[in-house]
PAKE-807858 format. One record per residue (C-alpha): x, z, y; chain; residue in three letters; residue number from 1. Coordinates in Angstrom, 3 decimals. Each point is the difference from the previous one (the first is absolute). Example, Ala and Ser with C-alpha at 12.3 -4.5 7.8 and 13.67 -1.06 7.14 Angstrom:
2
+----------+----------+----------+----+-----+-----+
|     east |       up |    north | ch |  aa |   i |
+----------+----------+----------+----+-----+-----+
|   12.300 |    7.800 |   -4.500 |  A | ALA |   1 |
|    1.370 |   -0.660 |    3.440 |  A | SER |   2 |
+----------+----------+----------+----+-----+-----+
***
This chain:
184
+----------+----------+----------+----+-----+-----+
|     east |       up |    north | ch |  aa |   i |
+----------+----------+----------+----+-----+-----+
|    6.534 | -110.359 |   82.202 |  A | UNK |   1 |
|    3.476 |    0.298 |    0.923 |  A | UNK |   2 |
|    1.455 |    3.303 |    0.368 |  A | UNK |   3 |
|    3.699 |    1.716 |    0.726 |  A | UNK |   4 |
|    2.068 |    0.845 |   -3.816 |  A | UNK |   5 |
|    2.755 |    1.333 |   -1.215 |  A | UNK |   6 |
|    2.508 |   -1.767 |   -1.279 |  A | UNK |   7 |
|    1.689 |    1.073 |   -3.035 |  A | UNK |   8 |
|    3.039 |   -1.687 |   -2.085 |  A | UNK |   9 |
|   -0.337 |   -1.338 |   -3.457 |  A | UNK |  10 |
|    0.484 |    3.079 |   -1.986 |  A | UNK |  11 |
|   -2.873 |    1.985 |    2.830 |  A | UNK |  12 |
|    2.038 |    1.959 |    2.063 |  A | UNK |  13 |
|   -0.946 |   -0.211 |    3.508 |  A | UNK |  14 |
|    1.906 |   -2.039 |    2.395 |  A | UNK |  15 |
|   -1.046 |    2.074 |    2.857 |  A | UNK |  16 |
|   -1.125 |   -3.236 |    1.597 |  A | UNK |  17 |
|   -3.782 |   -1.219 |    0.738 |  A | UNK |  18 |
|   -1.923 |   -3.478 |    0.377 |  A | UNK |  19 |
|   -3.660 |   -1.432 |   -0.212 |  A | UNK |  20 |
|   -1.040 |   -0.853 |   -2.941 |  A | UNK |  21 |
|   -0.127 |   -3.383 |    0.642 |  A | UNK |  22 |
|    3.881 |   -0.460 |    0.192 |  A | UNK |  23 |
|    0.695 |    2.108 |   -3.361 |  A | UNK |  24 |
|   -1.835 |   -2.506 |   -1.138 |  A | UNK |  25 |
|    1.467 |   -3.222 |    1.220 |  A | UNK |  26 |
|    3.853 |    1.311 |   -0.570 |  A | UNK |  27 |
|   -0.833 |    1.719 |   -3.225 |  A | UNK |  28 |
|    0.334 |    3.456 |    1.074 |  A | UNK |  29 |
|   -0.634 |    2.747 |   -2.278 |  A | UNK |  30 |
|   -2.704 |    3.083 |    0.947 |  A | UNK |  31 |
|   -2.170 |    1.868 |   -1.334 |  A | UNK |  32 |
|   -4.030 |    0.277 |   -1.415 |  A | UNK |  33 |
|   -2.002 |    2.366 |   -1.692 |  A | UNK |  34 |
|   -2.474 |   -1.055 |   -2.453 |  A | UNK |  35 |
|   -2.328 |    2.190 |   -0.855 |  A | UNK |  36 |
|   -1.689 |   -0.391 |   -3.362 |  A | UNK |  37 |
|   -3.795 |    1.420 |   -0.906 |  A | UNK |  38 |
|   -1.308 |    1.362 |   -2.984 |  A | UNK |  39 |
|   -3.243 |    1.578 |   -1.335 |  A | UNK |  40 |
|   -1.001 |    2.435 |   -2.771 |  A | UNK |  41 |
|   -1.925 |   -2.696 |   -2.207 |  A | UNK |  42 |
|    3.847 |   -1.631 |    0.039 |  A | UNK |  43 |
|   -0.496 |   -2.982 |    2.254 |  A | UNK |  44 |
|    2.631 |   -1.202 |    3.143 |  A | UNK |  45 |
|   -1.535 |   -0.978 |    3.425 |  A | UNK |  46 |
|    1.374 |   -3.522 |    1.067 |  A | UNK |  47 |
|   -0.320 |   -1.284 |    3.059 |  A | UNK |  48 |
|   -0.358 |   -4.062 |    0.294 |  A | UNK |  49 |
|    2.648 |   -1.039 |    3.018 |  A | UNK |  50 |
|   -1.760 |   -1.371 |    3.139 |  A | UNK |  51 |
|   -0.350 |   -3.996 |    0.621 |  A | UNK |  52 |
|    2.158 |   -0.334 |    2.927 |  A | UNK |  53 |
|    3.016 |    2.343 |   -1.438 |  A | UNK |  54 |
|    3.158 |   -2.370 |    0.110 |  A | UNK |  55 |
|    1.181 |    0.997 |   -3.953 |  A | UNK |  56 |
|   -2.800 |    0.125 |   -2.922 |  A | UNK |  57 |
|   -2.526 |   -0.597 |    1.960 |  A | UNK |  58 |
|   -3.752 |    0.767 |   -2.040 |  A | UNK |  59 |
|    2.502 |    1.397 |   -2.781 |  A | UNK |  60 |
|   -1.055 |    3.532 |   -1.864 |  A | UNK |  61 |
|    2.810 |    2.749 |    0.765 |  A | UNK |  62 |
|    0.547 |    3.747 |    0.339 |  A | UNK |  63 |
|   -2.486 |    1.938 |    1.553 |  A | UNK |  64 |
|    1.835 |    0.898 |    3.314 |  A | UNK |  65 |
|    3.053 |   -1.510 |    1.312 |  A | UNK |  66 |
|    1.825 |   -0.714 |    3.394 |  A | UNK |  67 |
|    3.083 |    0.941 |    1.780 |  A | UNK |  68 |
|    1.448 |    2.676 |    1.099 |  A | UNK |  69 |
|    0.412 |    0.186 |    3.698 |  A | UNK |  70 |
|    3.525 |    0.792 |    1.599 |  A | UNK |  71 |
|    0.668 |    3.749 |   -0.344 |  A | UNK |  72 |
|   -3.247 |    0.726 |   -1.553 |  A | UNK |  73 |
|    0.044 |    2.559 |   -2.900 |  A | UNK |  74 |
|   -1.088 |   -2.183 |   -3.239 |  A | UNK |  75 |
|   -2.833 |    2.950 |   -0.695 |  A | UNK |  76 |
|   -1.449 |   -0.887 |    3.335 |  A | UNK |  77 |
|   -0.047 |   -3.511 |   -0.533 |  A | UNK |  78 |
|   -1.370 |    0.401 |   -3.279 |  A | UNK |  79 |
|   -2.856 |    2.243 |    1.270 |  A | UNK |  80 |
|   -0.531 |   -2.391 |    2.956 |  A | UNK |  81 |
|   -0.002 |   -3.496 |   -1.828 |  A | UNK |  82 |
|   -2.716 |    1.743 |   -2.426 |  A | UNK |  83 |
|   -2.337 |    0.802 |    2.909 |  A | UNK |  84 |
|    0.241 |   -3.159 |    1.546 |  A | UNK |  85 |
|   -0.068 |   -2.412 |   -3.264 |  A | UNK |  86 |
|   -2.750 |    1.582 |   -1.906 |  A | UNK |  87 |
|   -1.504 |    2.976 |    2.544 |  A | UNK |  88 |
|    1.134 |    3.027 |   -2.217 |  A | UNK |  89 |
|    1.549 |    3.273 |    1.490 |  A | UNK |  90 |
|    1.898 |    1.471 |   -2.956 |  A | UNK |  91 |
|    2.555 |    3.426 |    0.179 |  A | UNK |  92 |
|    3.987 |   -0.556 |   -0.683 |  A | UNK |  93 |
|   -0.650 |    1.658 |   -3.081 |  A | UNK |  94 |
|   -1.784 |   -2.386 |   -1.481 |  A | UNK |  95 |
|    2.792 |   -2.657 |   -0.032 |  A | UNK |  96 |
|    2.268 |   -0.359 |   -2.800 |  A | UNK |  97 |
|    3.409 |   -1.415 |    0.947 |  A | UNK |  98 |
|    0.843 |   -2.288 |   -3.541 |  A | UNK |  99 |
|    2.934 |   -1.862 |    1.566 |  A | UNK | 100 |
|    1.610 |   -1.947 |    2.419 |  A | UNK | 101 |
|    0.140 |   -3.843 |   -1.214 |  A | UNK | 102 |
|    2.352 |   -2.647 |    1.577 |  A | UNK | 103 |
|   -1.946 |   -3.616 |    0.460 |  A | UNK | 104 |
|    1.481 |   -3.724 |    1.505 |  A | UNK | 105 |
|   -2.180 |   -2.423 |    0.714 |  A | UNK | 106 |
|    0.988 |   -3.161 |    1.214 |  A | UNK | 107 |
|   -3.439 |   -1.554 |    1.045 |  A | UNK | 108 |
|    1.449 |   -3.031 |    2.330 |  A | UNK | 109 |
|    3.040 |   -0.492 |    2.299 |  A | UNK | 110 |
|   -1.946 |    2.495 |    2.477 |  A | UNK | 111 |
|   -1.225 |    2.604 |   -2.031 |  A | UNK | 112 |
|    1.658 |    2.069 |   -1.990 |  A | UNK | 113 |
|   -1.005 |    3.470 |   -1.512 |  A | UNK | 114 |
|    2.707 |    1.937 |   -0.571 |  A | UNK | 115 |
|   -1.334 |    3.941 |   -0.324 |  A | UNK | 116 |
|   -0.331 |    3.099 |   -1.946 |  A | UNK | 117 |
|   -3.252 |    1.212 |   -1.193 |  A | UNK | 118 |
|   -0.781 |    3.701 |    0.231 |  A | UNK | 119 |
|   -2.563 |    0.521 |   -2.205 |  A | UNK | 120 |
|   -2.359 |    2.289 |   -1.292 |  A | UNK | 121 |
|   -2.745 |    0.687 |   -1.563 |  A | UNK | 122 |
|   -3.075 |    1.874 |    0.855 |  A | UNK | 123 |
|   -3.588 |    0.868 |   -2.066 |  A | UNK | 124 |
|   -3.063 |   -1.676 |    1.685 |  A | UNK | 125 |
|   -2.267 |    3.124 |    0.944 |  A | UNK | 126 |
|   -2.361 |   -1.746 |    1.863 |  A | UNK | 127 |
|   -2.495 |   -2.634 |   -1.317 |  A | UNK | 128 |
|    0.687 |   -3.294 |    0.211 |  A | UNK | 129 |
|   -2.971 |   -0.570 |    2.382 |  A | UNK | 130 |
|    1.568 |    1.707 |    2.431 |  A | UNK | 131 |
|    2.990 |   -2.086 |    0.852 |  A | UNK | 132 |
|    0.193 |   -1.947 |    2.830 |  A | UNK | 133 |
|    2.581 |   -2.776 |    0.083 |  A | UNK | 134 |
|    1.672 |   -1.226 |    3.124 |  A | UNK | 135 |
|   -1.409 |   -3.532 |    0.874 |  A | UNK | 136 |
|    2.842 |   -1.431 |    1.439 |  A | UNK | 137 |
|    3.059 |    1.233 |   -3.158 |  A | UNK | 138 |
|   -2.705 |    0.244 |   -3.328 |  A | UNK | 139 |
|   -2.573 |   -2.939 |   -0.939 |  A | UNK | 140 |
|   -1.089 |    2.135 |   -2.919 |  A | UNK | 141 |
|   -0.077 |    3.098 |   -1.954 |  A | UNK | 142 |
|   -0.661 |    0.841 |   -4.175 |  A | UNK | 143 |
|    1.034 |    2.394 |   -2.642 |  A | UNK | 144 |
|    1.307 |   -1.307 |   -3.229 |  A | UNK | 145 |
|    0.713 |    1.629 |   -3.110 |  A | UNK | 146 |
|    3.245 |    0.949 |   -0.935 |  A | UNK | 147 |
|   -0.270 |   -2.461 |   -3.391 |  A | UNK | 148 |
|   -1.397 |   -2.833 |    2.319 |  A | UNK | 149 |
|    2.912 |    0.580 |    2.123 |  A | UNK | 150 |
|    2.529 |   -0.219 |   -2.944 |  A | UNK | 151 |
|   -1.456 |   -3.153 |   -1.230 |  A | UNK | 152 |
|    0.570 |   -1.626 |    4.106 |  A | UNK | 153 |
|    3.867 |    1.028 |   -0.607 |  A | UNK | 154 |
|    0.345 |   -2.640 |   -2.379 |  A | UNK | 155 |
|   -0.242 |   -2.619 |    2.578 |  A | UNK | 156 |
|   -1.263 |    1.643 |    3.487 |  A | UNK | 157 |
|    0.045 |   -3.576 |    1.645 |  A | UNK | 158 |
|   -2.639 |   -1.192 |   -2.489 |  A | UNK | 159 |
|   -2.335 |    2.939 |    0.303 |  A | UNK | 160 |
|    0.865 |    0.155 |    4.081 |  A | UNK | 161 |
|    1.857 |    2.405 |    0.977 |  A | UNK | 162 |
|    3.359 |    0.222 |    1.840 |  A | UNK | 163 |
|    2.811 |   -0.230 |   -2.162 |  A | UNK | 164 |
|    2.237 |    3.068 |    0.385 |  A | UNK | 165 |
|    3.180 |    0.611 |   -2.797 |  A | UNK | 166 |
|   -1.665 |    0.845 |   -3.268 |  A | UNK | 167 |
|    1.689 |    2.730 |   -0.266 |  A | UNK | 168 |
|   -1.445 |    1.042 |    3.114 |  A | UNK | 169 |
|   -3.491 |   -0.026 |   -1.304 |  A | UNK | 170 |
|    0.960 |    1.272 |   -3.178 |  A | UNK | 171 |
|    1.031 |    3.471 |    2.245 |  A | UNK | 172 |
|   -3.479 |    0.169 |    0.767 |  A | UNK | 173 |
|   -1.534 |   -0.416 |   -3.159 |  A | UNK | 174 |
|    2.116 |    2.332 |   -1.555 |  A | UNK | 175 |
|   -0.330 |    2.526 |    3.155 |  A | UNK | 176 |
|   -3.942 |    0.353 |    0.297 |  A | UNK | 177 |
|   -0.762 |    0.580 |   -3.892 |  A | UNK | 178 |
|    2.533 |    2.815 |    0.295 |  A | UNK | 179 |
|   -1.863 |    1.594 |    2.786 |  A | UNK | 180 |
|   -3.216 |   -0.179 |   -1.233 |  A | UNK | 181 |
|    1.093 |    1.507 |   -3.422 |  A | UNK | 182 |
|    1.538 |    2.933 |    1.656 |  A | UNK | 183 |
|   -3.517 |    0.918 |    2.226 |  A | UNK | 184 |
+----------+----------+----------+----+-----+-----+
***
């Protein structure tokens, strides 16, 4: 779905200048995400497998909840909306975790380039997995794996399926949700 962003420059300031999506991503434009990572108590992350028709990583396992932030939306409301409709879940503000803000480029093909910075958080899973209810048209697929089966996929996340963000990216989030969860 195409929607209205802001721009930013390459260091995340705002330009104080919109577009659809569509042309950030043709000229290379950077803006800005939030990813929103789940966890539960037994220590296991909710992934979400990307949907079929979704132009980048398509049927590839990724962060739990992720999409863009629209132009002059507050990145809590996006969050809290993007979580509702990907997986059905009303959570508080409270219950996310700001860990960072991390700067990705993509160049998929001559036409589409990601060029954005991830807001993201984490956030404990208090409702059972049964629950959920992904969004047909942005999420083929839902699971929880365990923080030591995850670990093992960051040794080559194209062979076990899953989108291939900066190592070090993961690496945040394996070092971030074991912290929580010891401190509870």
């Amino acid at each position: 779905m195409d929607e209205l962003i802001d721009i930013l420059d390459a260091d995340g300031n705002m330009t104080k200048t919109t577009a659809m999506k569509s042309e950030a991503h043709k000229n290379g434009w950077f803006h800005q995400t939030v990813h929103i990572w789940f966890y539960t108590k037994d220590g296991s992350i909710l992934m979400q497998q990307r949907g079929k028709e979704k132009d980048v990583y398509p049927l590839l396992w990724d962060v739990s909840v992720a999409g863009h932030i629209g132009a002059g939306e507050d990145i809590i409301t996006s969050a809290l909306r993007e979580i509702q409709e990907e997986i059905g879940l009303t959570i508080l503000p409270s219950e996310l975790e700001k860990i960072g803000i991390f700067k990705s480029v993509k160049n998929h093909s001559e036409v589409l380039k990601d060029y954005e910075f991830h807001h993201t958080f984490i956030a404990k899973l208090k409702s059972p997995f049964s629950t959920l209810q992904k969004q047909d048209s942005e999420v083929e697929a839902l699971k929880l794996i365990s923080l030591n089966e995850f670990s093992k996929v960051l040794k080559d996340p194209i062979k076990y399926s899953y989108v291939p963000h900066d190592i070090s990216y993961y690496r945040t989030i394996l070092k971030e949700i074991p912290n929580k969860e010891n401190n509870l």
